[in-house]
mmCIF file of the C-alpha atoms, coordinates in Angstrom:
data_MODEL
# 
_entry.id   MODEL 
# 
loop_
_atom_site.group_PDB 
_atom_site.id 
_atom_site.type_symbol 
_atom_site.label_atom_id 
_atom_site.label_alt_id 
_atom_site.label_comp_id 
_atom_site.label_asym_id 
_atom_site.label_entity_id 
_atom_site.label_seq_id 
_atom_site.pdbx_PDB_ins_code 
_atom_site.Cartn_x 
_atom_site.Cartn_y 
_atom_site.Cartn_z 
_atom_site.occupancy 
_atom_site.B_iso_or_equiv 
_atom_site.pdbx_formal_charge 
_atom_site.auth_seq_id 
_atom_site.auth_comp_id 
_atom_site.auth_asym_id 
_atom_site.auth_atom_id 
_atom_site.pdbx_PDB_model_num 
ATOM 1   C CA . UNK A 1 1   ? -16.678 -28.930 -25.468 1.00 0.00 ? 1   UNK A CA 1 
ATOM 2   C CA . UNK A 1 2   ? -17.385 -25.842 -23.606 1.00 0.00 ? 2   UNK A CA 1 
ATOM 3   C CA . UNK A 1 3   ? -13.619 -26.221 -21.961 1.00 0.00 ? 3   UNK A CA 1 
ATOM 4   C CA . UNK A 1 4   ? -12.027 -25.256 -25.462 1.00 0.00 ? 4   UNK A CA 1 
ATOM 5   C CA . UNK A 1 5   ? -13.816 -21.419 -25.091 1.00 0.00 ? 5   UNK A CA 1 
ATOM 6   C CA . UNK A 1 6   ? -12.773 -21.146 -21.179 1.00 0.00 ? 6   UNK A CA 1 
ATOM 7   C CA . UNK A 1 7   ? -8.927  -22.010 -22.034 1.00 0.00 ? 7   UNK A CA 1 
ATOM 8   C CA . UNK A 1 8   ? -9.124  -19.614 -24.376 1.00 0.00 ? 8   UNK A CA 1 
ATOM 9   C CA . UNK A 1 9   ? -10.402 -16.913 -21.660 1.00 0.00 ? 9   UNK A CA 1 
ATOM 10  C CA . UNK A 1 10  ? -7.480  -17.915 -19.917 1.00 0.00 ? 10  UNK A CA 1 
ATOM 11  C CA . UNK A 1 11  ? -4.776  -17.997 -22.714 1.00 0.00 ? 11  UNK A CA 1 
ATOM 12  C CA . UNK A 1 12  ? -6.360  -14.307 -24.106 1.00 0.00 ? 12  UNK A CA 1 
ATOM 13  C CA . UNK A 1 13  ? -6.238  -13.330 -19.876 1.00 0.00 ? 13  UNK A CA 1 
ATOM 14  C CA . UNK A 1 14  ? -2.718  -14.658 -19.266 1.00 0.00 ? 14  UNK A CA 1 
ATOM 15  C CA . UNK A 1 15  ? -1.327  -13.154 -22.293 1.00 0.00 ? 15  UNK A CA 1 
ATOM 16  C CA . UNK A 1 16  ? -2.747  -9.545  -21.990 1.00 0.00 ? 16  UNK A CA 1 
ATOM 17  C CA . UNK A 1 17  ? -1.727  -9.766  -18.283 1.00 0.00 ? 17  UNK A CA 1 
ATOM 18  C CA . UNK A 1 18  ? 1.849   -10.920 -18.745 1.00 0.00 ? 18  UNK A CA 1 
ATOM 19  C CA . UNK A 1 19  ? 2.774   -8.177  -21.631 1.00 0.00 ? 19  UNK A CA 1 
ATOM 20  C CA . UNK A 1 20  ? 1.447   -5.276  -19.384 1.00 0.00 ? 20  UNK A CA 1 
ATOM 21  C CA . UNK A 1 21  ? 4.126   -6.759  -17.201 1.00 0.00 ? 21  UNK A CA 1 
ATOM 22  C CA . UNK A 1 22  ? 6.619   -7.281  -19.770 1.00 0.00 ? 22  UNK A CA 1 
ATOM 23  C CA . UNK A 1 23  ? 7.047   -10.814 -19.404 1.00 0.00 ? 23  UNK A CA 1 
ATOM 24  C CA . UNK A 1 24  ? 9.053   -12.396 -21.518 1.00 0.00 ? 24  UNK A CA 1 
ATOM 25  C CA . UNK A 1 25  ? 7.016   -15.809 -21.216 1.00 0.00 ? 25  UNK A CA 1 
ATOM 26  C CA . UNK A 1 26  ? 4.550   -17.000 -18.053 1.00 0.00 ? 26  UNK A CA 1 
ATOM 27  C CA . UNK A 1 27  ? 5.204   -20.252 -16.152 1.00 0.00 ? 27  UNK A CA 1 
ATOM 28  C CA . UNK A 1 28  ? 2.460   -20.976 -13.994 1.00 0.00 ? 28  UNK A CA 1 
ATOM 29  C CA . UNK A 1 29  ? -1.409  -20.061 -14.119 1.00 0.00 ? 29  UNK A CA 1 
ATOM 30  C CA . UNK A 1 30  ? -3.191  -20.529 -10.353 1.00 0.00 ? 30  UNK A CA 1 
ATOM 31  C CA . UNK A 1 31  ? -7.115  -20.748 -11.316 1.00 0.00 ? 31  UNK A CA 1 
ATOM 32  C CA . UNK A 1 32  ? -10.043 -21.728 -8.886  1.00 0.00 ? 32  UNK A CA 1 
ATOM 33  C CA . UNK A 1 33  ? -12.513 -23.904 -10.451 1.00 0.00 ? 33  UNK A CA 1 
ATOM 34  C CA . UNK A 1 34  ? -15.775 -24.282 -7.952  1.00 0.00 ? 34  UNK A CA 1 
ATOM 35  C CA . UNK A 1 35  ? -17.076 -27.564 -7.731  1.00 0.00 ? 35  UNK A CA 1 
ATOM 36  C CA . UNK A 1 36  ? -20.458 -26.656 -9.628  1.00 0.00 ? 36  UNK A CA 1 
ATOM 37  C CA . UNK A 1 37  ? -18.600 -25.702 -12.717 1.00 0.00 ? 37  UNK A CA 1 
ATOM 38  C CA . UNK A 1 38  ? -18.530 -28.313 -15.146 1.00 0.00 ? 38  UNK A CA 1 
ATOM 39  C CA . UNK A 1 39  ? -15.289 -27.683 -16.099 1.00 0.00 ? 39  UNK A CA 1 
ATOM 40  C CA . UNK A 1 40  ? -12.874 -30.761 -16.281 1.00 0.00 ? 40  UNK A CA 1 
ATOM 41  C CA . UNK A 1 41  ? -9.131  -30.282 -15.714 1.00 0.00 ? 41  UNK A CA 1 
ATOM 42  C CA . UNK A 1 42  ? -7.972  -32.466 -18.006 1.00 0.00 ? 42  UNK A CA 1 
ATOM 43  C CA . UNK A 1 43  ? -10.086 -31.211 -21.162 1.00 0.00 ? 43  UNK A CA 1 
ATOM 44  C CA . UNK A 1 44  ? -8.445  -27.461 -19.998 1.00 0.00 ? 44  UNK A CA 1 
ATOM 45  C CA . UNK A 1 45  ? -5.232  -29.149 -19.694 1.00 0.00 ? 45  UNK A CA 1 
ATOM 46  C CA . UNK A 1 46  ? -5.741  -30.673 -23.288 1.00 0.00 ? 46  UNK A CA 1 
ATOM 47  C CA . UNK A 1 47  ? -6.422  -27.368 -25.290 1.00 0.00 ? 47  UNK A CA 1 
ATOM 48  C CA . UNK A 1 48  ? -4.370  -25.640 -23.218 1.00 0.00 ? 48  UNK A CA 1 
ATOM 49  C CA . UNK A 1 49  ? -1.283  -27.309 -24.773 1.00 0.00 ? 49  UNK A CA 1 
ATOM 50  C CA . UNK A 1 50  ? -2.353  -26.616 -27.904 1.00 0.00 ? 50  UNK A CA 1 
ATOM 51  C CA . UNK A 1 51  ? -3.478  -23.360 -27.918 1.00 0.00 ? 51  UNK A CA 1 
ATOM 52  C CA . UNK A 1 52  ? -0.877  -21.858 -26.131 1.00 0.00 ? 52  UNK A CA 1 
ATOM 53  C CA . UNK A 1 53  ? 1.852   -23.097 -28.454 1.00 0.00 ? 53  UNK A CA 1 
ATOM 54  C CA . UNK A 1 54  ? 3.368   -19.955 -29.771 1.00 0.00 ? 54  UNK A CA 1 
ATOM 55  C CA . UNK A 1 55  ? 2.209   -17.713 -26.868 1.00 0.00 ? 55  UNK A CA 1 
ATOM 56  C CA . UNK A 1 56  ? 4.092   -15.786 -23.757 1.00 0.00 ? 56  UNK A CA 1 
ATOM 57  C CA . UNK A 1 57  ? 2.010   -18.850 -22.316 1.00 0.00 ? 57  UNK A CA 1 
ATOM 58  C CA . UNK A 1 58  ? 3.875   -22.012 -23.805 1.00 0.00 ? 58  UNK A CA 1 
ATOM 59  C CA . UNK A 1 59  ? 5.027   -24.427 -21.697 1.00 0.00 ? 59  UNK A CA 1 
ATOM 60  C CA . UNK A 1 60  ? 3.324   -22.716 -18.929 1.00 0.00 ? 60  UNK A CA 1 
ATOM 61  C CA . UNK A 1 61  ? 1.776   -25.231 -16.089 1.00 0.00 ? 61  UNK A CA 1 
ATOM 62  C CA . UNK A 1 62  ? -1.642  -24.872 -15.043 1.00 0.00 ? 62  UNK A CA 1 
ATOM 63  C CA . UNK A 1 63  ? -2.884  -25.534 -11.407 1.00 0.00 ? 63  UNK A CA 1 
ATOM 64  C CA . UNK A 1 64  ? -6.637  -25.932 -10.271 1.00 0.00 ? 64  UNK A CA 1 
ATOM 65  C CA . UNK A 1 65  ? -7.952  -25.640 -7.392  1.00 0.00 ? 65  UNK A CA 1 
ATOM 66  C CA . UNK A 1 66  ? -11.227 -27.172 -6.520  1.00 0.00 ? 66  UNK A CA 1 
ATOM 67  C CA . UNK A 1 67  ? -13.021 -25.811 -3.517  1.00 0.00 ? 67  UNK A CA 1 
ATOM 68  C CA . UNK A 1 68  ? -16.096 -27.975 -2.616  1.00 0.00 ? 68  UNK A CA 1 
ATOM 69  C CA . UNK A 1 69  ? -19.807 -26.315 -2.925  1.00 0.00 ? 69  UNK A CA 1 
ATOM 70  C CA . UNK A 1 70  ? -20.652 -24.509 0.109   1.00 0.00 ? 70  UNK A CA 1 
ATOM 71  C CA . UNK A 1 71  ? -24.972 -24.124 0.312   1.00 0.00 ? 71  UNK A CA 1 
ATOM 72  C CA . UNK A 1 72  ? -27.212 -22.257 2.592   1.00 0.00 ? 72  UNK A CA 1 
ATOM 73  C CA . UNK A 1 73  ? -30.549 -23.477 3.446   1.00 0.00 ? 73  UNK A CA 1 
ATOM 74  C CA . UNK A 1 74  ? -33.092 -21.030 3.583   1.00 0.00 ? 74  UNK A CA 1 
ATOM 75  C CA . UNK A 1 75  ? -35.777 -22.914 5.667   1.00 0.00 ? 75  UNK A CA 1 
ATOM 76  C CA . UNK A 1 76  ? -33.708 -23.278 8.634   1.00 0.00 ? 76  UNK A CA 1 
ATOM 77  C CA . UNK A 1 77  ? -30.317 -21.609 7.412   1.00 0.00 ? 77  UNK A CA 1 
ATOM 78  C CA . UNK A 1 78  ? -27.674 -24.084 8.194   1.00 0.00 ? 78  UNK A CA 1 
ATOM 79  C CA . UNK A 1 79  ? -24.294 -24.043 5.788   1.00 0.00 ? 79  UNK A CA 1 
ATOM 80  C CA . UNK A 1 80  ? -23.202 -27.278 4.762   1.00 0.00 ? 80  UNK A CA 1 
ATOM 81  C CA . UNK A 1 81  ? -20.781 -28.506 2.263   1.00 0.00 ? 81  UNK A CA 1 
ATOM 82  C CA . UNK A 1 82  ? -21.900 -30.520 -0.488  1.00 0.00 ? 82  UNK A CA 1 
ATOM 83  C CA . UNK A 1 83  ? -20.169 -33.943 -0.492  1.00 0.00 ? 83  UNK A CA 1 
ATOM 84  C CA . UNK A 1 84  ? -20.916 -35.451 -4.087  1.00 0.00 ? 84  UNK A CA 1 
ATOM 85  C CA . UNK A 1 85  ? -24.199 -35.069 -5.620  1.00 0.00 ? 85  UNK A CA 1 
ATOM 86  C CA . UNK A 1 86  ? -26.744 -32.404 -4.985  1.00 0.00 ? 86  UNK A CA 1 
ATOM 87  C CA . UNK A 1 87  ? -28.911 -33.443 -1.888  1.00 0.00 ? 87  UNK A CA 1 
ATOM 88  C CA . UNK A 1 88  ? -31.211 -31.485 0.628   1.00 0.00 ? 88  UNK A CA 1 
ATOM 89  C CA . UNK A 1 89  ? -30.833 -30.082 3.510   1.00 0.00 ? 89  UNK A CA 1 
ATOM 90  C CA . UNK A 1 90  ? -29.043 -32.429 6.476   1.00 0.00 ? 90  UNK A CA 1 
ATOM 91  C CA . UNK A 1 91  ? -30.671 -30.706 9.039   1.00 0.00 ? 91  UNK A CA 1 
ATOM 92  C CA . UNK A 1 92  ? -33.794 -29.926 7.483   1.00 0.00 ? 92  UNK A CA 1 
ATOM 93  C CA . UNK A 1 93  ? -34.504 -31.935 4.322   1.00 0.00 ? 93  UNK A CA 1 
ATOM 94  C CA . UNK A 1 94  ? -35.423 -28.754 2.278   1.00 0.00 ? 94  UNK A CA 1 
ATOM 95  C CA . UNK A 1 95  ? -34.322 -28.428 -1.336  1.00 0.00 ? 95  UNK A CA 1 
ATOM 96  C CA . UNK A 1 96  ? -35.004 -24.514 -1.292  1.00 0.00 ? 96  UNK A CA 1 
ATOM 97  C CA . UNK A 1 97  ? -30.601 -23.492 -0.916  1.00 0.00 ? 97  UNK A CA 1 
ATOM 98  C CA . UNK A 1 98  ? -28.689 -21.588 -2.116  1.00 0.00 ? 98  UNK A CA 1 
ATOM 99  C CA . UNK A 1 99  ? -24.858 -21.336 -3.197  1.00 0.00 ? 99  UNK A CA 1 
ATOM 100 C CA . UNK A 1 100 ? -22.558 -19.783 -0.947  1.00 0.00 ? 100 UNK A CA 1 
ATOM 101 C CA . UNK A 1 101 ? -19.560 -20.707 -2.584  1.00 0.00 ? 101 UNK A CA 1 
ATOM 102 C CA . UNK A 1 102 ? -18.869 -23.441 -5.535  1.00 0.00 ? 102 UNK A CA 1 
ATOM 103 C CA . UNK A 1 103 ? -19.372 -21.880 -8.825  1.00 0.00 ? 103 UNK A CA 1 
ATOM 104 C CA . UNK A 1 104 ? -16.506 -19.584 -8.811  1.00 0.00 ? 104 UNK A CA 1 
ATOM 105 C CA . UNK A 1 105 ? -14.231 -19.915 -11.911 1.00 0.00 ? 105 UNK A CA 1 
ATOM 106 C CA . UNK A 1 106 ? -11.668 -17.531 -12.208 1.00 0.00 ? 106 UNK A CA 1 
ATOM 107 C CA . UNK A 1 107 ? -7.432  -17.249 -12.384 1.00 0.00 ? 107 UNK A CA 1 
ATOM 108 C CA . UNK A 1 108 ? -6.244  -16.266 -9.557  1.00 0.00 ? 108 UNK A CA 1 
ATOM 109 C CA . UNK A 1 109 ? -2.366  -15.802 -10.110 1.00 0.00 ? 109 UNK A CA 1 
ATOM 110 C CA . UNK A 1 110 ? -0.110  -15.865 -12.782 1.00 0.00 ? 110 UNK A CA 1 
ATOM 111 C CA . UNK A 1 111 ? 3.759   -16.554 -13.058 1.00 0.00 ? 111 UNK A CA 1 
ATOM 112 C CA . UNK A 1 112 ? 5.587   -14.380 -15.157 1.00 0.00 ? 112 UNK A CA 1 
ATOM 113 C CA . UNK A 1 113 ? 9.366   -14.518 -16.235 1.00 0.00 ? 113 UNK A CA 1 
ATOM 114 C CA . UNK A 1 114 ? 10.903  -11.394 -17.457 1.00 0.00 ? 114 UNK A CA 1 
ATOM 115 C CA . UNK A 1 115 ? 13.839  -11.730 -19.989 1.00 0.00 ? 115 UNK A CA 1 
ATOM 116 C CA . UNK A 1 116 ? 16.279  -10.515 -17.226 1.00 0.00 ? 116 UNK A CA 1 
ATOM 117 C CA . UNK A 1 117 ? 15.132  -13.237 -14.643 1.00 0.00 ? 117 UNK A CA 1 
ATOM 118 C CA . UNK A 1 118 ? 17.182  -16.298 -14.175 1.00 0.00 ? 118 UNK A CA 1 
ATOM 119 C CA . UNK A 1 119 ? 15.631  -19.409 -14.326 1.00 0.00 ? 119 UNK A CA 1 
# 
């Protein structure tokens, strides 16, 4: 259940965002959602609609991107990118890596209509 306290990161970020802009409501919310985070799309996607409901952010669509999990080795410091479950090294066998890239979870862009945009 920890998705219900991230969508409402993102509701309390889209909304402060979108009235500094004077939007009249937002339409679309770009995020980037590493593969390491735990976070499922769906669950967001689920409190989403009902938290938003008489927001700026009602209605609005949300889009996820998932880049994979990018690890270092620090034995013999090859990248690789981590296919499905956590495994060592390719090159090396070592479990001592670290993450390059994967964990990220932040919004990236939001869509805002103003009340004198056409839709």
């Amino acid at each position: 259940m920890h998705e219900l306290p991230v969508t409402e990161d993102i509701l309390r970020i889209a909304c402060e965002e979108a009235a500094k802009h004077g939007a009249a409501r937002v339409s679309d919310i770009y995020m980037t959602i590493g593969q390491f985070s735990s976070i499922v799309d769906d669950s967001v996607q689920f409190f989403w609609d009902h938290i938003s409901q008489g927001t700026l952010c009602e209605g609005a669509k949300l889009h996820f991107e998932r880049p994979p999990a990018v690890l270092h080795c620090n034995q013999c410091a090859r990248e690789f990118e981590l296919q499905d479950e956590l495994l060592p090294c390719p090159n090396c066998a070592s479990f001592d890596l670290s993450v390059i890239s994967g964990d990220e979870m932040q919004v990236d862009h939001i869509d805002i209509v103003k009340e004198d945009d056409h839709d």
